[in-house]
C-alpha positions in Angstrom: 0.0 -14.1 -12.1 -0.1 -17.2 -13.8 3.6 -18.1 -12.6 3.1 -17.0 -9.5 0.1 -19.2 -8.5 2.2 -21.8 -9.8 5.0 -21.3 -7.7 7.8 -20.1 -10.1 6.8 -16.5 -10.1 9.2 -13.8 -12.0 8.5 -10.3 -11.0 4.5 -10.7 -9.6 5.4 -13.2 -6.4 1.7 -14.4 -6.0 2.6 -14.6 -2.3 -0.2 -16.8 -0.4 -1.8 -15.4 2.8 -3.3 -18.7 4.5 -6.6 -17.0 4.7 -10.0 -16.5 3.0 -12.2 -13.5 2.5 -14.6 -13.2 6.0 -18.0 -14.4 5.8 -19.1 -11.4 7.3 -20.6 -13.0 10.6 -17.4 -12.9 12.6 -17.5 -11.0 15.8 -14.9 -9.9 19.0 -13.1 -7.2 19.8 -10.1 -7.0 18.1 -6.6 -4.8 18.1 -5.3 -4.1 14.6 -1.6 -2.8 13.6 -0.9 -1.3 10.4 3.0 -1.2 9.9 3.6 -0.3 6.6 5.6 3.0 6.5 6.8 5.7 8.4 2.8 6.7 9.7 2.0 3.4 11.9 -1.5 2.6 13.0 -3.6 1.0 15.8 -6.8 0.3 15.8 -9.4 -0.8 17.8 -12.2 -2.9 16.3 -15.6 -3.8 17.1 -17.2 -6.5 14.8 -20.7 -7.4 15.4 -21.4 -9.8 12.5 -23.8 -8.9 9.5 -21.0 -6.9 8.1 -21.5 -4.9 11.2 -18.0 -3.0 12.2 -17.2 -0.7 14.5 -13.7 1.8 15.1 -13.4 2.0 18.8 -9.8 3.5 19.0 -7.7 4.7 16.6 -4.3 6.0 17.3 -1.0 6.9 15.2 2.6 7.9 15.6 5.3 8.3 13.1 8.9 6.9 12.9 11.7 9.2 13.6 13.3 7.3 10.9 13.4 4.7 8.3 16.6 3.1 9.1 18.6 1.7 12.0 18.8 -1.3 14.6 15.9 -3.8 14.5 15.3 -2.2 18.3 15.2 1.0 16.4 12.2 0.4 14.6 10.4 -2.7 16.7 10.9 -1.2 20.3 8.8 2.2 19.7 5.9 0.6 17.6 5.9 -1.9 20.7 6.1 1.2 23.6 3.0 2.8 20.9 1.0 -0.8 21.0 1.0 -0.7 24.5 -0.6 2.5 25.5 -3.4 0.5 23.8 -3.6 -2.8 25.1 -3.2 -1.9 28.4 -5.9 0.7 28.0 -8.4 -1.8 26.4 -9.1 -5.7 26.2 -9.2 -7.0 22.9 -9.8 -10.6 21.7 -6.7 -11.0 19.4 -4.4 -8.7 17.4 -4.0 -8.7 13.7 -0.5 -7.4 12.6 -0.4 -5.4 8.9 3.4 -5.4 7.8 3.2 -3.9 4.1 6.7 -5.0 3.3 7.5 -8.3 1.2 7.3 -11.1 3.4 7.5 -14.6 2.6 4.7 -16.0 4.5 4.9 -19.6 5.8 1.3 -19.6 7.7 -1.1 -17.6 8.9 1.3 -15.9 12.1 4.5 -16.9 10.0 6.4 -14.6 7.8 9.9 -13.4 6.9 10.6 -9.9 5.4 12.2 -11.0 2.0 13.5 -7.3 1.2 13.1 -3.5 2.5 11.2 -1.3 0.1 10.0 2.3 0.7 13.5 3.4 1.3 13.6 1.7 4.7 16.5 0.2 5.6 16.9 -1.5 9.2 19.5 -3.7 10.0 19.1 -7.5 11.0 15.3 -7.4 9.8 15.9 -9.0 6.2 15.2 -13.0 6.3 13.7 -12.4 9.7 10.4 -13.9 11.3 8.6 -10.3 11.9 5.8 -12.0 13.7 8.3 -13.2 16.2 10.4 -9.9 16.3 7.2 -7.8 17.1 5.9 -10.3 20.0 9.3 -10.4 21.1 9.6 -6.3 21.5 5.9 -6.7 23.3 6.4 -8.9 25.6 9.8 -7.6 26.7 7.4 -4.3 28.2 4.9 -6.7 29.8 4.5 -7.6 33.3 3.8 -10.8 32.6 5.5 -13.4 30.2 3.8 -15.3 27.5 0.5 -13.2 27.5 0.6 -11.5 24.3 0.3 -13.3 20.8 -0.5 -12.1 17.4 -2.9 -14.0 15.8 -2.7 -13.4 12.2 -0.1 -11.6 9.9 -1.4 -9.7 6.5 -0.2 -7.9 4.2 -1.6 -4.0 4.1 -3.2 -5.4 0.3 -5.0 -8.7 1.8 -6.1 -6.4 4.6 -8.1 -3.6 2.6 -9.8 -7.0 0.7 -10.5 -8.5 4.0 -12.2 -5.4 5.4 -14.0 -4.7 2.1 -15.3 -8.0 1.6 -16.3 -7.9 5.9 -18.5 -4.8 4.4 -19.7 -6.8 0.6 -19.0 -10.1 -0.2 -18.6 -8.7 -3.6 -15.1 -7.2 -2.9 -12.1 -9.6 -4.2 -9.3 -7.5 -4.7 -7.4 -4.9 -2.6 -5.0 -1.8 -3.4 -2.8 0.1 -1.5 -1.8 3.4 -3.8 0.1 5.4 -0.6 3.4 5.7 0.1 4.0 2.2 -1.6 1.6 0.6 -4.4 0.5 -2.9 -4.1 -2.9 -5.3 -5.3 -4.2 -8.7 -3.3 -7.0 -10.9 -5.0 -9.1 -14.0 -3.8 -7.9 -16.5 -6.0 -10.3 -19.9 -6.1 -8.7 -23.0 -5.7 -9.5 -24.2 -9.2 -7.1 -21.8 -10.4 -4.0 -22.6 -7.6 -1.5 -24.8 -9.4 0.6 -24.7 -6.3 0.2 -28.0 -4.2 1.9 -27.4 -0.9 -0.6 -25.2 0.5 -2.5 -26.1 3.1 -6.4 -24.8 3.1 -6.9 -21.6 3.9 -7.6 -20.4 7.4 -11.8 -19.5 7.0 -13.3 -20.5 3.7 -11.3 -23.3 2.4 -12.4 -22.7 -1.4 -10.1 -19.8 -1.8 -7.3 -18.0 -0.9 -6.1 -14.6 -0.9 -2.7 -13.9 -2.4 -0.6 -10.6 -2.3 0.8 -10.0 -5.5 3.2 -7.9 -4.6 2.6 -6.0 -8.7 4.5 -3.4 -7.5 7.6 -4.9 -8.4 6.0 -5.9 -11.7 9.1 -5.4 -14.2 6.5 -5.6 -17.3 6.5 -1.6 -17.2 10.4 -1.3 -18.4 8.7 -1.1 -22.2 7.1 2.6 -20.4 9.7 3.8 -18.9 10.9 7.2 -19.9 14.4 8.6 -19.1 13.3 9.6 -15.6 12.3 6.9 -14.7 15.5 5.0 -15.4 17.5 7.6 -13.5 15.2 7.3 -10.3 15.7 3.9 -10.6 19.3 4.0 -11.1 19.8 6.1 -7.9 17.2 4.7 -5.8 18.4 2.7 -2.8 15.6 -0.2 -3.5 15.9 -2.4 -6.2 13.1 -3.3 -8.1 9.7 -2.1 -7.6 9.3 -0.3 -11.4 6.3 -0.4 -11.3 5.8 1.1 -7.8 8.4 3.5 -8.9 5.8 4.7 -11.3 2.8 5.1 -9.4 3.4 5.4 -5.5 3.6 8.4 -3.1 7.1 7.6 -2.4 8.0 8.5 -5.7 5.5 10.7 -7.5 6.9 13.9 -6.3 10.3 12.8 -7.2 9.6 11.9 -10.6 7.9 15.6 -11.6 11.3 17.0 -9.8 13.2 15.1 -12.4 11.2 15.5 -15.3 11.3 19.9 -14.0 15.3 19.1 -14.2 14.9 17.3 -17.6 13.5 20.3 -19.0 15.5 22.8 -17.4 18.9 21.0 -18.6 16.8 21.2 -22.1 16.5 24.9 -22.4 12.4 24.1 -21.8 11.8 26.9 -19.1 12.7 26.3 -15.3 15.9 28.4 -15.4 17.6 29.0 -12.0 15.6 26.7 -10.3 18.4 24.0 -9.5 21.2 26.0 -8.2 23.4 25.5 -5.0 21.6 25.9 -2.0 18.1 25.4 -3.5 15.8 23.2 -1.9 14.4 21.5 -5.5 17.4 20.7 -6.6 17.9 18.1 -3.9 16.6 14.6 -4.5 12.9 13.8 -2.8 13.1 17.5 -1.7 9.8 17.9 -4.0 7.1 15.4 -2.3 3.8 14.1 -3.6 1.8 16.3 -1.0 3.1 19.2 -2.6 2.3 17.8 -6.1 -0.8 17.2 -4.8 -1.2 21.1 -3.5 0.0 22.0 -7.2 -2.7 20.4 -9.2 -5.3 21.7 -6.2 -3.9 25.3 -6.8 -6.9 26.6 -9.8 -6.1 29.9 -9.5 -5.5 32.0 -12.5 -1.8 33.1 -11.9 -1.5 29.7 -9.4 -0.6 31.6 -6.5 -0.1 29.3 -4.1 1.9 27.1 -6.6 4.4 29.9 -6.4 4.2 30.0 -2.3 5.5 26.5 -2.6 8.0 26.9 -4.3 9.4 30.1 -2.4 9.4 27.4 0.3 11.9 25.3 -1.9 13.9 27.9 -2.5 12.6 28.6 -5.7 12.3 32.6 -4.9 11.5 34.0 -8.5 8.8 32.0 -11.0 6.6 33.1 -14.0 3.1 32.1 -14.7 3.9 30.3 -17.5 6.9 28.0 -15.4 4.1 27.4 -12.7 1.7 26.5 -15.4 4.4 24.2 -16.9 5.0 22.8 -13.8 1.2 22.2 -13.1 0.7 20.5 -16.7 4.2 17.9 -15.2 2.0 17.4 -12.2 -1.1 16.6 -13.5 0.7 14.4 -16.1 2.2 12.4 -13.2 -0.5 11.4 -11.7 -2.2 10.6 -14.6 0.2 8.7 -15.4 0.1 6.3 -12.2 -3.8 6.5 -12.1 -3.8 4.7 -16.0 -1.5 2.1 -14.5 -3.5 1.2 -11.6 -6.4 1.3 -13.8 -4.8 -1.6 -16.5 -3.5 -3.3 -12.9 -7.4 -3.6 -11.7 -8.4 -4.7 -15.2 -5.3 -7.1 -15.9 -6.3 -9.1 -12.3 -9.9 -8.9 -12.9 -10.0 -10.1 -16.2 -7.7 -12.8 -15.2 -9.3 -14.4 -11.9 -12.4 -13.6 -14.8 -11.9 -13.4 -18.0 -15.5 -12.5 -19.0 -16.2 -10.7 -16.6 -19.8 -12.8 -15.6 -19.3 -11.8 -11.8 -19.4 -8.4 -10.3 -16.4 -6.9 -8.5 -15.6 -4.6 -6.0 -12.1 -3.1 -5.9 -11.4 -2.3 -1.9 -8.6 0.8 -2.1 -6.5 3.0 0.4 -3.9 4.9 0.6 -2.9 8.4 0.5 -2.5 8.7 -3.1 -5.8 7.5 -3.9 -7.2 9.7 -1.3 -5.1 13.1 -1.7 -4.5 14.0 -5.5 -7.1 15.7 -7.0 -8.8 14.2 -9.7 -7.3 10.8 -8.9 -10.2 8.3 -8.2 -11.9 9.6 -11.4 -8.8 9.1 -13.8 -8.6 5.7 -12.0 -12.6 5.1 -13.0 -11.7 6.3 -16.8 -9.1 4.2 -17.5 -11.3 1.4 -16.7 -13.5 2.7 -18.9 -11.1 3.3 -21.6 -10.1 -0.2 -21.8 -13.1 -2.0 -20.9 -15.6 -0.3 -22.3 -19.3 -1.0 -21.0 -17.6 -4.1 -19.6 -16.3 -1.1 -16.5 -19.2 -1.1 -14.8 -18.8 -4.9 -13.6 -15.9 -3.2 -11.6 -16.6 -0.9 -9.1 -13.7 1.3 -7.2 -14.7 1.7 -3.2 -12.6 3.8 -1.2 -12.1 2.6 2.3 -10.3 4.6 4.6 -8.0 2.8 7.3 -9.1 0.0 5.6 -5.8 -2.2 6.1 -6.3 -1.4 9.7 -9.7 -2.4 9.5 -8.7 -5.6 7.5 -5.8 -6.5 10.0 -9.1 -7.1 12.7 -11.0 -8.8 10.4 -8.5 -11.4 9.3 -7.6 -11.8 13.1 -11.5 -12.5 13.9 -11.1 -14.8 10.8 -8.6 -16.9 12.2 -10.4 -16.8 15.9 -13.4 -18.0 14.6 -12.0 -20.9 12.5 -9.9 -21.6 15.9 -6.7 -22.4 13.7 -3.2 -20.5 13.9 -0.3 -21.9 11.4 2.5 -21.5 11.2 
């Protein structure tokens, strides 16, 4: 973090956002897209000041895929934005695009690489502000009537959206499909000189860390995990790799084929033709449905797996396969935890200030047990000193965020970039 807020990051990029926390009085009507995986978001939001907000449409589509031309992927989020805007006015649209971007101002930012798996061409090194307005306004009637006011990564959003809500909130996670912190940074502790003053509160700055990618967790990593790597088509993102819904699912399927090739039970379940024994064919919703499954012979657990073409199981191989499960996502939900703790400590290392951790995302929300093995590892490692950090779930909260940054920039009547 240190690097990174000095401008020669390694693997944390400290990217800067160009905008503050909200001060919670902002108000307008505002359109918010959240493009940060195959599941893309609009949403309609009312802000009334006092931390008053209000979700007055909310609509989703999903990508038919995650790879292609860049009309492939901006032309039908741009049909799906306008069934909205041309149902409702809105005083500005915030734009969410959970990807890497080097951002140059506040409606400025180029995608530095593809994560998640997606792959479209001509995107990379690209001004993604510029490609979405472009796609827009090529399905308007009228020319140069559209602009986006603020760009935000899916991180900074959740903080902006949880500190609309508490001004106590400085740090936001993603733990969905990718895995990803933000934190409002005082200025005292920017190194970084070429910044201008953030768009808002000019004492501060939110930064996107972009931790996913955090190459500190190659001392953890087991055999799996270097074999996911090694055949994943994104490079990078270990630490992503460890805890996000992309992978989760993939990494028990791995560690079931580890133990099979072992002689440590699973026999028969990776032969031709079988579902499991093709890469990603296990996903983290079904992990998810495995650790739900508390029945005594785990009946459903073995329904899944029928589906996967696993037709024959034991109770002990289901039981085994639960105790992988569970271990996976206890796994990721330990390294959020020392994430939360490593950036809180850091932006205050006594912890004299309480903190609110704004969170969302799929992962967070779905697997059983999640939020409360989160909550222990902060306890584990900090002791008494965990309740100085509290863990709010806020759901569509990058959405929410993507409004809140745009009413941000309104308000302060400035647009870089």
């Amino acid at each position: 973090m240190r690097r990174g807020l000095s401008g020669n990051p390694r693997s944390i990029a400290m990217h800067p956002s160009f905008v503050s926390r909200p001060f919670g009085s902002e108000q307008g009507r505002f359109l918010a897209l959240d493009l940060g995986g195959t599941n893309v978001r609009a949403t309609l939001v009312e802000l009334g000041g006092k931390h008053d907000v209000r979700v007055l449409d909310h609509r989703s589509f999903r990508l038919a895929s995650t790879s292609g031309s860049t009309d492939d992927l901006f032309g039908p989020v741009a049909d799906f934005l306008m069934s909205v805007l041309t149902e409702h006015g809105a005083d500005g649209m915030g734009y969410i695009f959970a990807f890497p971007v080097n951002q140059s101002g506040i409606r400025s930012g180029r995608l530095t690489k593809w994560t998640k798996e997606f792959a479209f061409d001509g995107v990379e090194g690209q001004d993604v502000v510029v490609l979405m307005e472009r796609a827009i306004r090529d399905r308007m009637d009228r020319d140069g009537d559209f602009r986006i006011r603020a760009l935000a990564n899916d991180t900074v959003g959740v903080l902006a959206a949880g500190a609309y809500l508490d001004p106590r909130c400085d740090m936001g996670l993603i733990v969905g499909t990718g895995a990803n912190l933000a934190v409002a940074v005082p200025n005292d502790m920017i190194v970084r000189r070429d910044l201008p003053a953030s768009v808002g509160n000019t004492s501060e700055m939110i930064f996107n860390m972009e931790c996913g990618n955090f190459d500190g967790v190659d001392s953890i990593q087991t055999d799996v995990d270097r074999k996911l790597d090694a055949e994943s088509d994104t490079s990078g993102q270990l630490m992503e790799k460890m805890i996000a819904g992309r992978y989760l699912g993939e990494v028990a399927r791995l560690r079931v084929l580890e133990a099979e090739s072992k002689g440590e039970g699973f026999e028969g379940w990776v032969g031709e033709g079988g579902d499991f024994s093709a890469p990603y064919s296990f996903t983290t919703e079904q992990l998810s449905d495995i650790i739900f499954d508390d029945s005594d012979d785990l009946t459903a657990t073995a329904m899944e797996l029928g589906r996967l073409g696993v037709a024959t199981t034991t109770t002990d191989e289901r039981r085994h396969l639960k105790e992988i499960c569970v271990s996976v996502a206890r796994r990721s939900a330990g390294i959020v935890a020392e994430s939360i703790v490593a950036t809180a400590t850091y932006i205050d290392p006594g912890l004299n200030d309480e903190h609110m951790v704004a969170v969302d995302g799929s992962v967070f929300r779905g697997i059983p047990g999640y939020r409360e093995e989160v909550e222990r590892g902060l306890a584990l490692t900090l002791g008494e000193g965990a309740d100085r950090i509290q863990v709010c779930y806020l759901r569509d909260g990058s959405g929410l965020g993507a409004a809140v940054v745009a009413a941000v920039t309104a308000s302060s009547r400035m647009e870089g970039g």
